[in-house]
Structure formats: structure tokens, C-alpha cells
C-alpha positions, 0 to 999 in steps of 0.5 A: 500500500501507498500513501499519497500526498500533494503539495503545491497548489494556490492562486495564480493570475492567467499565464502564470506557473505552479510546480505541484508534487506528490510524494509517496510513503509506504511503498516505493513509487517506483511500484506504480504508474502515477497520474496526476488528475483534476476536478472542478466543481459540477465537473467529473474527475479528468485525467491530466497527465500520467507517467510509467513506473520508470519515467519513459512514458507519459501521456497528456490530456489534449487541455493541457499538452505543451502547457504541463509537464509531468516528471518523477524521481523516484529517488525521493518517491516525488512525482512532479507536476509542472503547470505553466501558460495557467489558464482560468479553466485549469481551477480545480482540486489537482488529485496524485493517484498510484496505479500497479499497472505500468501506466494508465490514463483512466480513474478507476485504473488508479487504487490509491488516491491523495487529498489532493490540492487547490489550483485556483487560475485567476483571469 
């Protein structure tokens, strides 16, 4: 089992960065496929960004592509996201999620979860 924690998020004005990290405990991250996944309110739970156990895969949601950029270390169990050109409509609650398959794109492919953190974009 892994535990899952998020750190980074806040309030930024339209077309700035944020750096968001999730660190693991428990079990190493090495272990698992990461993604980091977002919801905004009356929205549903959307994927934003996953990356394979070793770092040699990812996959972005079209929203984001050239914007994001996932990355881990799993030297220090921390998987890495780092949003720039903010938008209004990236606010949302940015989820860390811990998959036992090589690398996956879809919510209920991920069995453990962070409390997720706030990113709020201003216009």
C-alpha cells in the first residue's frame, strides 16, 4: 500500500506557473504508474497527465499538452507536476493517484488516491 500526498497548489493570475508534487510513503513509487488528475466543481474527475513506473512514458490530456509537464524521481518517491501558460479553466482540486499497472490514463485504473490540492487560475 501507498500513501499519497500533494503539495503545491494556490492562486495564480492567467499565464502564470505552479510546480505541484506528490510524494509517496509506504511503498516505493517506483511500484506504480502515477497520474496526476483534476476536478472542478459540477465537473467529473479528468485525467491530466500520467507517467510509467520508470519515467519513459507519459501521456497528456489534449487541455493541457505543451502547457504541463509531468516528471518523477523516484529517488525521493516525488512525482512532479509542472503547470505553466495557467489558464482560468485549469481551477480545480489537482488529485496524485498510484496505479500497479505500468501506466494508465483512466480513474478507476488508479487504487490509491491523495487529498489532493487547490489550483485556483485567476483571469
Amino acid at each position: 500500500q501507498v500513501q499519497l500526498v500533494e503539495s503545491g497548489g494556490g492562486l495564480v493570475q492567467a499565464g502564470g506557473s505552479l510546480r505541484l508534487s506528490c510524494v509517496a510513503s509506504g511503498r516505493t513509487s517506483r511500484d506504480y504508474g502515477m497520474g496526476w488528475f483534476r476536478q472542478a466543481p459540477g465537473n467529473q474527475r479528468e485525467v491530466v497527465a500520467t507517467i510509467s513506473r520508470s519515467g519513459g512514458s507519459t501521456y497528456y490530456a489534449d487541455s493541457v499538452k505543451g502547457r504541463f509537464t509531468i516528471s518523477r524521481d523516484n529517488a525521493k518517491n516525488t512525482v512532479y507536476l509542472q503547470m505553466n501558460s495557467l489558464k482560468p479553466e485549469d481551477t480545480a482540486v489537482y488529485y496524485c493517484a498510484a496505479s500497479t499497472l505500468l501506466i494508465a490514463t483512466m480513474s478507476s485504473r488508479y487504487e490509491y488516491w491523495g487529498q489532493g490540492t487547490q489550483v485556483t487560475v485567476s483571469s
